[in-house]
C-alpha positions in Angstrom: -255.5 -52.1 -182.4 -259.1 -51.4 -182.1 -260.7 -49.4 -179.1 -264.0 -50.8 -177.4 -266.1 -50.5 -173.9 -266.0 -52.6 -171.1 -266.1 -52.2 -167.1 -262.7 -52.5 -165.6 -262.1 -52.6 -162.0 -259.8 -49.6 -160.1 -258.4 -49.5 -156.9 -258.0 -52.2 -154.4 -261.6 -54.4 -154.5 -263.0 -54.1 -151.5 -261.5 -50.9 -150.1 -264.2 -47.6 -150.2 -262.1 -46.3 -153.0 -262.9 -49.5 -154.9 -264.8 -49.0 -158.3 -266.3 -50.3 -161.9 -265.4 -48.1 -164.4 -267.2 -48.0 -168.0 -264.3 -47.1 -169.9 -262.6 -47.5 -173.7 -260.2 -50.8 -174.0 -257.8 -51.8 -176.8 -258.1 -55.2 -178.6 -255.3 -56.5 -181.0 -256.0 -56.4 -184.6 -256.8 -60.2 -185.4 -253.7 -62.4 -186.2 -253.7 -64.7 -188.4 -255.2 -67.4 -186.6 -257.8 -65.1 -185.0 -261.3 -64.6 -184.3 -262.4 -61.3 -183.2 -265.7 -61.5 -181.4 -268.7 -59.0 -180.2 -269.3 -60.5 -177.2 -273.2 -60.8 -176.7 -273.6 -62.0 -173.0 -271.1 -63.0 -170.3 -271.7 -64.8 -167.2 -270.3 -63.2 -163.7 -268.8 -66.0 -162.1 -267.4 -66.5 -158.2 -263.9 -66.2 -159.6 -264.7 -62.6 -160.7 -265.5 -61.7 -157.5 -262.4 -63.0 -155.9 -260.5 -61.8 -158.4 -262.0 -57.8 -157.8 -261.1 -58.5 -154.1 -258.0 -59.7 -154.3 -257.3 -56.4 -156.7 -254.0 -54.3 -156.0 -254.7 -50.8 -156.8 -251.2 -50.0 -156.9 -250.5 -52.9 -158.9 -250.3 -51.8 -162.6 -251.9 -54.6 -163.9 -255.4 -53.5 -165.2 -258.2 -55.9 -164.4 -261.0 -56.6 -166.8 -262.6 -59.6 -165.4 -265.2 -62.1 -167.1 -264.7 -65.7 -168.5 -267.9 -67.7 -169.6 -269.1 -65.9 -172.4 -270.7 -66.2 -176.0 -271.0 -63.6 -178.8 -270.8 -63.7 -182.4 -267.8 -63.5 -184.9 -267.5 -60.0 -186.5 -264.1 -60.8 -188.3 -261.1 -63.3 -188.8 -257.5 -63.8 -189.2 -256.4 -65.1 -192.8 -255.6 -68.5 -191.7 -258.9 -69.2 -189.8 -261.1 -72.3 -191.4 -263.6 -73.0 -188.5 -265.7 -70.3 -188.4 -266.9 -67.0 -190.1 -268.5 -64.0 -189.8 -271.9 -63.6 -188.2 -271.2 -67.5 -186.4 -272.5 -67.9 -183.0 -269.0 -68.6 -180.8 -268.6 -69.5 -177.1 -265.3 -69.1 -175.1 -264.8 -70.2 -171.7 -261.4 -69.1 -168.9 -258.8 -70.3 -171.1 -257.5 -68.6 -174.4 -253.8 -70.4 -175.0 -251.4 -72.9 -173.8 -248.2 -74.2 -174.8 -249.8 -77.0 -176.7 -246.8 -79.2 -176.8 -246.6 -80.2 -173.3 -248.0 -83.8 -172.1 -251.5 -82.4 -171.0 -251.7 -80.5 -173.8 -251.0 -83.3 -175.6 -253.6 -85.3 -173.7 -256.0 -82.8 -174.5 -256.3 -81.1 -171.0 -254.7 -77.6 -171.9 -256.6 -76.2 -168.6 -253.4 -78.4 -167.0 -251.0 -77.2 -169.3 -247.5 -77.6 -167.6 -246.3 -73.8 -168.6 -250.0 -72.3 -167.3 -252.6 -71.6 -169.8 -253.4 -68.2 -171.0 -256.7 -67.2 -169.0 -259.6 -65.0 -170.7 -258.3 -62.5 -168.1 -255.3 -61.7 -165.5 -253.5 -63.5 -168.2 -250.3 -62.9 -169.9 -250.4 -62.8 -174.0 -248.0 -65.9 -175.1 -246.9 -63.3 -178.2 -246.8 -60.0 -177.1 -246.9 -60.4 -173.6 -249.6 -58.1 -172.9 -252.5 -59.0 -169.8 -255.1 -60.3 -171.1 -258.8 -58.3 -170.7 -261.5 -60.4 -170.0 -265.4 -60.4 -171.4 -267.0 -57.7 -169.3 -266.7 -55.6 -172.7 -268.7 -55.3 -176.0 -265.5 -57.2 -177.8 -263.0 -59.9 -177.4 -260.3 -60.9 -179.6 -259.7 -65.1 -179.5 -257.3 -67.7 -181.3 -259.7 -70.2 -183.3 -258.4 -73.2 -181.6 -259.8 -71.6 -177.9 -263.3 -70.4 -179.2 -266.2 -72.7 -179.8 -269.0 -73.2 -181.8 -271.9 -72.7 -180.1 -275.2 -75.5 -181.1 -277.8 -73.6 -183.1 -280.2 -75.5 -179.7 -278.7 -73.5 -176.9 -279.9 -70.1 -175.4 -276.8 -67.9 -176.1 -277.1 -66.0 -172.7 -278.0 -69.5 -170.4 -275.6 -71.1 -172.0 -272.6 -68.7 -171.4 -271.9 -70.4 -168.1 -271.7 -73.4 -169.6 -267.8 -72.3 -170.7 -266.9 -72.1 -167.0 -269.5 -73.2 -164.7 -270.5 -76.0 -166.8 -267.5 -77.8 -167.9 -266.1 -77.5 -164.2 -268.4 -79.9 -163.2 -268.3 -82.0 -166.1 -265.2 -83.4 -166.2 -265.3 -84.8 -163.2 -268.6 -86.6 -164.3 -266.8 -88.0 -167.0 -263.7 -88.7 -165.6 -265.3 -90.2 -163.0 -267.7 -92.4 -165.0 -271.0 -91.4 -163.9 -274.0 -92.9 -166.3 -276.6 -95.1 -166.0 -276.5 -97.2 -162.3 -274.7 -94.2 -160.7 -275.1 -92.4 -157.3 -274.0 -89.3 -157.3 -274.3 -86.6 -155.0 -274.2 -82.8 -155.2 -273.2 -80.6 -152.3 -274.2 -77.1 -152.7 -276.7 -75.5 -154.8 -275.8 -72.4 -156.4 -273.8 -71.6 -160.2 -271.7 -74.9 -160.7 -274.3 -76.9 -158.1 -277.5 -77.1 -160.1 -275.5 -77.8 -163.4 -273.9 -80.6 -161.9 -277.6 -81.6 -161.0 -278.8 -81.3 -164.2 -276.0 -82.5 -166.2 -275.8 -85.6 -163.6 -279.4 -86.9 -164.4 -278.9 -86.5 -168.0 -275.9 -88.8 -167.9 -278.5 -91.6 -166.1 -277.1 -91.2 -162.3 -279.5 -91.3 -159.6 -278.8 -88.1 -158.4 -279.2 -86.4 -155.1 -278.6 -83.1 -153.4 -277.1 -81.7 -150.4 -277.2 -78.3 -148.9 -278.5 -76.4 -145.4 -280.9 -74.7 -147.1 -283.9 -77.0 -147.0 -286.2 -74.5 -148.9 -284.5 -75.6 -151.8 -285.9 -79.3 -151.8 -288.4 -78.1 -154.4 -286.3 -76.8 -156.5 -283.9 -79.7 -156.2 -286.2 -82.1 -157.6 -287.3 -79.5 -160.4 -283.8 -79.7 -161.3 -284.1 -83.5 -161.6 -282.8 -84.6 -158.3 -284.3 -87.1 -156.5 -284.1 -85.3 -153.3 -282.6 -82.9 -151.0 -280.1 -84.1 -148.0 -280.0 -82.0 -145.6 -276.6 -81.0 -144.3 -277.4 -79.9 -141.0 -279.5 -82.8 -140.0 -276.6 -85.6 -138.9 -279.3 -88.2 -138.8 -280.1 -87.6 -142.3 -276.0 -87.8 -142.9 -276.2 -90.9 -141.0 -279.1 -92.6 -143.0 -276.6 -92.4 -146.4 -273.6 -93.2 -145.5 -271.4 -95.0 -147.8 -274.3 -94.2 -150.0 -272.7 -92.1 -152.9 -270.4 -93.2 -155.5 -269.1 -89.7 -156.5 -269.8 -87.0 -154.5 -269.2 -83.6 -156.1 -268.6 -80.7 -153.8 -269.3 -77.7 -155.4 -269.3 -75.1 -151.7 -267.2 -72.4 -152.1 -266.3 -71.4 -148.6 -264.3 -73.5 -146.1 -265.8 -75.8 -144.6 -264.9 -79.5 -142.9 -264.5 -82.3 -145.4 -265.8 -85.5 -143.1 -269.2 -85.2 -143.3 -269.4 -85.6 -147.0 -266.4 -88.2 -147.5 -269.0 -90.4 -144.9 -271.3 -90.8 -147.3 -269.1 -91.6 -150.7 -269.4 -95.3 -150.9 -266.7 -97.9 -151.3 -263.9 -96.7 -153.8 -266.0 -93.6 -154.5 -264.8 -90.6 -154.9 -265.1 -86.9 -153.3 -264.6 -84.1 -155.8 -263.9 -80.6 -154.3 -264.6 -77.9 -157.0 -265.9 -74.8 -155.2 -263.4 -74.1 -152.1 -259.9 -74.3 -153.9 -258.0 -73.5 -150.5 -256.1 -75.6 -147.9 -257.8 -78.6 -146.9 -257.5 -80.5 -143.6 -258.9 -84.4 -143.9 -258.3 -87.2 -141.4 -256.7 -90.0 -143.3 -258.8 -92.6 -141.6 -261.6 -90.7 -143.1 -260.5 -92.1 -146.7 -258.8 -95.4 -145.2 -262.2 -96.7 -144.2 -263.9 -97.5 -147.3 -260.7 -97.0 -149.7 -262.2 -93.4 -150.2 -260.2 -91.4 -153.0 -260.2 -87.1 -152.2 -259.6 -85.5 -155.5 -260.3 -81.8 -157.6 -260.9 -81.0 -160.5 -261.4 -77.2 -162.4 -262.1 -76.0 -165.9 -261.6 -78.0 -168.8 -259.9 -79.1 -171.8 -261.0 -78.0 -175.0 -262.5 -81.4 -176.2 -264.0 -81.9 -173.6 -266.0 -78.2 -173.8 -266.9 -79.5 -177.4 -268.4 -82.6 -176.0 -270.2 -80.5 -173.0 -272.0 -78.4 -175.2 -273.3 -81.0 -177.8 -274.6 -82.9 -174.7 -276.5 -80.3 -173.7 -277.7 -79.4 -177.1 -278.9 -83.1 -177.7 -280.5 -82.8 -173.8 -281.6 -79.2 -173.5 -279.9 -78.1 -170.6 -278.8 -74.4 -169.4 -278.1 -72.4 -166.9 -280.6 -71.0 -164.4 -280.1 -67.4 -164.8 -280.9 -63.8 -163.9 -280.2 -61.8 -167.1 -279.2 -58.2 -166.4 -278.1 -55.5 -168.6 -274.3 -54.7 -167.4 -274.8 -51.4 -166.2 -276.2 -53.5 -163.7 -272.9 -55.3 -162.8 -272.4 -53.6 -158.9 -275.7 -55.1 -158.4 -274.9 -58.9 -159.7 -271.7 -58.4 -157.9 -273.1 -57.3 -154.4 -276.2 -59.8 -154.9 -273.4 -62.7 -155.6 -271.8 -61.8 -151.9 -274.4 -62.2 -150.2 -275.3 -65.2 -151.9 -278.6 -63.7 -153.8 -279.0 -65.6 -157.1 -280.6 -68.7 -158.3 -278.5 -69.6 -160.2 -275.8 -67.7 -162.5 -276.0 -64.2 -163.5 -275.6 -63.1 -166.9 -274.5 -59.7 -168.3 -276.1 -58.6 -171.4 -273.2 -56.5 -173.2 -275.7 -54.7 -175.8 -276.2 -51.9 -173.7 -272.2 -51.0 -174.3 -272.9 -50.1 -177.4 -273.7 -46.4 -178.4 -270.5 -44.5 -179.7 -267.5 -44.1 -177.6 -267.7 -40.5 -177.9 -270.9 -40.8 -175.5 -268.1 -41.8 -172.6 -267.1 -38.5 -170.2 -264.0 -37.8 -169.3 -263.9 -39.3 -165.5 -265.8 -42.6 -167.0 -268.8 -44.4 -165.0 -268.6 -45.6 -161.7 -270.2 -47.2 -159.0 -268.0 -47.1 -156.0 -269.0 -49.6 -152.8 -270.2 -46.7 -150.6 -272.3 -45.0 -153.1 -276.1 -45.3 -152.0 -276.8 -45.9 -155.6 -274.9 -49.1 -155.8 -276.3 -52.3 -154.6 -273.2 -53.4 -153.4 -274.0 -50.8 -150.2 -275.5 -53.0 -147.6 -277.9 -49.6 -147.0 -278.7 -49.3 -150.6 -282.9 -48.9 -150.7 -284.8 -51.8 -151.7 -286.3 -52.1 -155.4 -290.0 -52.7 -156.0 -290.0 -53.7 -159.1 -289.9 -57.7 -158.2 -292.7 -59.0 -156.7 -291.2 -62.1 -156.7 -287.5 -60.5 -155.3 -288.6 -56.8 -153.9 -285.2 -55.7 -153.8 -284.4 -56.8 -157.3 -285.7 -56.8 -160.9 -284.7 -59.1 -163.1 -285.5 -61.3 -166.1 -285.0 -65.1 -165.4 -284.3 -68.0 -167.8 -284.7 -71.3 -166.2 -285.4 -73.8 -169.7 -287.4 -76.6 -169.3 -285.6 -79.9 -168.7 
C-alpha cells in the first residue's frame, strides 16, 4: 500500500455536520496489470454532488468522490505494455467489469451485466475493497480502463471529456448524427455545451434549447446555430417535428412533451441529465413514431474514439480551473447552478509532505462562513467579471 491526500467527504452531505476533509488515503501497490497514476486535474461533476448528498454518515463506507480525470503515469505493473512512466493518461467513471458478459463483449462495459467497477463508490472485483475516487493527488488503474491522452488536448479541459464528454457521445453516434442532421440540445451547462460542440463537429445542424435566453450568444460561440427558447411555446410551436435527435441533457425533473414535439419523424429523444422516473404520454411518441430512449457513460472504445475526435477537431471543455482547496466553493457554486461550464480541480496543491496534515485534518463544514457553500458567505472581489468568484477560465478556440 502507499498513503496519499485527497478530500473525502464525512457525515451525512447536506446535514450542518457535513464536511470535506483533506486527509491521507491508501492506494494498492500496482498489480500486475496496473497503472498507478498522479492524478493532475479532475473534473467535479453533478454526480459528485449527488453522490455527497446522498452520503450516510453512519454508513461505513468512506466516500472519495471524482471521476473524469487525467494525470500522468508514475509507475506500472509487470505485465503492462500500453503505457509507461511519465505518459499523459485519462480515466473516466468506470475502472473494471466482468469482461466476459455480452456487453462487455460488445464493447459497452459501462452496461456490463454484473455492474462495472466505478472510479468511486465502487467495489474492487479482487479484493473487494470501495473504490476511492480522483479528488486525491493519486489513483491506482488497470491498463485496460485508463487512456491515452492525444499529445493536442489541454489535460485539465479535457478531463471532463472522460465523463461529461463521452455521455453525450454515444448517443451521437449511436444515433447517427453527421452531416444532413438536426439535432437539438436541451440545456446548457457540463454535458450541454459538449454535446453542442461535439454535434457541429460531426456536421449536424445544431441547435440549442434552454430558458436562459442570455445564453444565445454563447450558444452560437459554441457553434450552434441558435438558441430556442424553452419558455416561449410559440417558439416550441415554430419547430416542431423539427429535430432528428434531440438530446436532453437537464438534470432536474421536468415534463418530457414539450421536447418530444419537436423530434421529427422516427427521431429520437435522448434523456441524459435527469436519470429519475419519467412520466410520458404514449400518444406523445405514437404521433410521429417518436422513439424515448437514455443513454450514460461509455464503453471503453468508444472513449478512445471520443478523444481522437476531439484531438483531430480541437474541442474541450469550457472550464473554471480552481486549485482544490477550493472544492466547497465548486461544489456550492455547482448548486446553485454558477459555472460555465465544468469545473476542474487542479490536484498540485495536494502535494507538500503528509507530515504537513494536523491531526483533526482540513475542513470546510456547510455552515462555516468561510465556505462558499454558506448561502451568507461574503462576496469575493477578485472577479470583475464574477465578483463573487475568482477563477481562471479555459474556453479553447473552436
Amino acid at each position: 500500500m502507499t498513503t496519499t491526500t485527497g478530500w473525502q467527504v464525512d457525515g451525512p452531505g447536506r446535514t450542518p455536520g457535513a464536511r470535506l476533509r483533506r486527509t491521507r488515503l491508501e492506494r494498492r501497490d500496482p498489480r500486475p496489470d496496473d497503472l498507478a497514476v498522479r492524478v493532475d486535474y479532475c473534473g467535479v461533476c453533478h454526480s459528485d454532488l449527488h453522490a455527497i448528498d446522498a452520503h450516510d454518515g453512519a454508513d461505513a463506507k468512506p466516500l472519495v468522490p471524482g471521476h473524469e480525470f487525467t494525470g500522468t503515469v508514475t509507475a506500472t505493473g509487470p505485465e503492462v505494455t500500453r503505457f509507461a512512466v511519465g505518459d499523459r493518461v485519462a480515466v473516466g467513471n468506470i475502472v473494471d467489469s466482468c469482461g466476459t458478459c455480452a456487453m462487455c463483449r460488445a464493447g459497452q462495459e459501462n452496461f456490463c451485466h454484473s455492474f462495472p467497477t466505478l472510479t468511486y463508490g465502487g467495489t474492487d472485483r479482487h479484493d473487494g475493497s470501495v473504490t476511492l475516487g480522483a479528488y486525491s493527488r493519486a489513483y491506482v488503474v488497470r491498463e485496460t480502463f485508463a487512456h491515452a491522452l492525444p499529445a493536442g488536448l489541454d489535460p485539465a479541459a479535457a478531463a471532463p471529456l472522460l465523463c461529461a464528454g463521452i455521455t453525450v457521445w454515444e448517443p451521437l453516434r449511436a444515433l447517427g448524427v453527421g452531416p444532413g442532421s438536426r439535432v437539438a440540445v436541451a440545456g446548457l451547462g457540463g454535458l450541454g455545451h459538449l454535446a453542442v460542440k461535439l454535434a457541429v463537429a460531426l456536421g449536424a445542424e445544431t441547435w440549442v434549447i434552454s430558458r436562459s435566453p442570455d445564453k444565445a450568444a454563447d450558444a452560437r460561440r459554441l457553434g450552434a446555430a441558435g438558441l430556442l427558447d424553452a419558455g416561449d411555446p410559440a417558439a416550441l410551436d415554430a419547430s416542431r417535428d423539427r429535430f432528428d435527435v434531440v438530446l436532453d441533457t437537464v438534470s432536474a425533473p421536468h415534463a418530457l412533451e414539450p421536447y418530444l414535439g419537436l423530434v421529427a419523424l422516427d427521431g429520437t429523444l435522448s434523456l441524459l441529465g435527469h436519470l429519475g422516473p419519467v412520466t410520458v404520454a404514449a400518444t406523445a411518441l405514437l404521433v410521429g413514431r417518436k422513439k424515448l430512449g437514455s443513454a450514460g457513460s461509455g464503453g471503453l472504445a468508444a472513449t478512445a474514439e471520443l478523444l481522437e475526435f476531439c484531438a483531430a477537431h480541437g474541442i474541450t471543455a469550457d472550464i473554471e480551473l480552481l486549485p482544490s482547496a477550493r472544492l466547497p466553493e465548486a461544489l456550492g457554486r455547482l448548486r446553485r447552478g454558477d459555472v460555465r461550464y465544468r469545473f476542474v480541480l487542479d490536484l498540485s496543491d495536494l502535494d507538500p509532505d503528509l507530515s504537513d496534515l494536523d491531526p483533526d485534518p482540513t475542513d470546510l463544514s456547510p455552515e462555516d462562513p468561510a465556505n462558499p457553500e454558506n448561502p451568507a458567505a461574503p462576496a469575493n472581489p477578485e472577479n470583475p467579471a464574477n465578483p463573487e468568484h475568482p477563477t481562471r477560465s479555459i474556453s479553447p478556440p473552436q
